[in-house]
C-alpha positions in Angstrom: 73.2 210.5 185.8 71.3 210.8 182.2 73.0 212.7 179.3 70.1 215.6 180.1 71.0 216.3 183.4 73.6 218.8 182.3 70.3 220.7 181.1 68.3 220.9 183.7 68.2 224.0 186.3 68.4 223.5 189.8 65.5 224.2 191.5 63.7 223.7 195.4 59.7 222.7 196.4 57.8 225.1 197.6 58.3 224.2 201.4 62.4 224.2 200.5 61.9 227.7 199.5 60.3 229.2 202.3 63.0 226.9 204.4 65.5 228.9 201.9 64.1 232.1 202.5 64.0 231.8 206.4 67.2 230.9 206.5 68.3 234.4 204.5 68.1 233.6 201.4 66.9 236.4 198.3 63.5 235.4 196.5 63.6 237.0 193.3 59.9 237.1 191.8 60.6 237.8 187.7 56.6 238.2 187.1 55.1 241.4 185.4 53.9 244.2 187.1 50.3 243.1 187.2 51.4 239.7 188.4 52.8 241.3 191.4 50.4 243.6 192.2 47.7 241.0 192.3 49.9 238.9 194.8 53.5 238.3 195.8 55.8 237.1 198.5 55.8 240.2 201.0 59.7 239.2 201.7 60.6 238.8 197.7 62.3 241.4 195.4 60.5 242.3 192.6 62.7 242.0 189.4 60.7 241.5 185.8 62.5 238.6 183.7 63.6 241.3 181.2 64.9 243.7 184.0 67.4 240.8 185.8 70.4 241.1 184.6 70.0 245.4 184.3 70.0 245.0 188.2 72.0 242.3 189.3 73.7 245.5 191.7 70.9 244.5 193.9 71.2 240.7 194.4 74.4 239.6 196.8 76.5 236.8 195.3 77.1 235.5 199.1 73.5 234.2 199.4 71.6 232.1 197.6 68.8 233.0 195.3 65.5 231.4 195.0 63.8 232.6 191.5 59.7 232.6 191.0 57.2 233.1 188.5 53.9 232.1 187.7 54.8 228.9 186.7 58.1 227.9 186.4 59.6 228.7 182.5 60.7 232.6 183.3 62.2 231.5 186.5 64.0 228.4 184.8 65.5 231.2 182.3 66.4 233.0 184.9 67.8 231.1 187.0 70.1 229.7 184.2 71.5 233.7 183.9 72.2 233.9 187.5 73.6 230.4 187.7 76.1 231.8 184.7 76.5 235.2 186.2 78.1 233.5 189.1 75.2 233.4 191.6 73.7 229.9 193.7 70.2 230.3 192.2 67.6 227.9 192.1 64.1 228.0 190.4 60.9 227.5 193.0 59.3 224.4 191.2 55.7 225.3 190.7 56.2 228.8 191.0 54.0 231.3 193.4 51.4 228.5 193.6 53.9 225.8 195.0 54.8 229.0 197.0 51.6 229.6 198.1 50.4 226.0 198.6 53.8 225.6 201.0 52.0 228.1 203.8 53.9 231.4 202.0 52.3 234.6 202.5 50.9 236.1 199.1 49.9 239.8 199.7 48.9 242.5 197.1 50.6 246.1 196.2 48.6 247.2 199.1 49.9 244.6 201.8 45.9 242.5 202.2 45.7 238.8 200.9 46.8 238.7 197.6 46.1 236.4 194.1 47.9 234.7 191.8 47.4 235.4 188.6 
């Protein structure tokens, strides 16, 4: 174990994730607005970063949490907040592209093939 290992966030692939999810697990996307519209997991929750912990009432502590972004660095903060609120989270390595390039539908607002952006 290296001394940094206490500072990293637990996280999943993209194909663990969509195993994750299957098996009933929440995926929390913390993108913007415009993030989501553009293209999202049709089976995640939409939560901003700066919304989480304002509506934690809406995530269940008895099943795991996968957390997504863009990219990675919201979902690593993130994750760290439910991880200290009490929750099994993990951050989705990658983010919505990792998601996507794992077979995971990405729709838009209006259900048709979405983007990431």
């Amino acid at each position: 174990m290296s001394i940094f290992d206490r500072f990293r966030t637990p996280g999943v692939s993209g194909s663990q994730a969509r195993d994750l999810v299957r098996e009933g697990a929440q995926l929390v996307d913390v993108r913007e607005s415009a993030e989501w519209n553009a293209g999202h997991a049709p089976q995640a929750t939409h939560m901003p970063s700066s919304q989480v912990m304002s509506r934690l009432n809406r995530l269940k502590k008895s099943q795991d949490v996968v957390v997504v972004c863009r990219s990675g660095s919201r979902a690593r903060a993130v994750t760290k907040q439910l991880r200290g609120q009490g929750y099994e989270a993990f951050t989705l390595h990658g983010g919505m592209r990792a998601w996507q390039s794992a077979d995971g539908p990405v729709l838009d607002r209006k259900g048709r093939p979405g983007r990431i952006i």
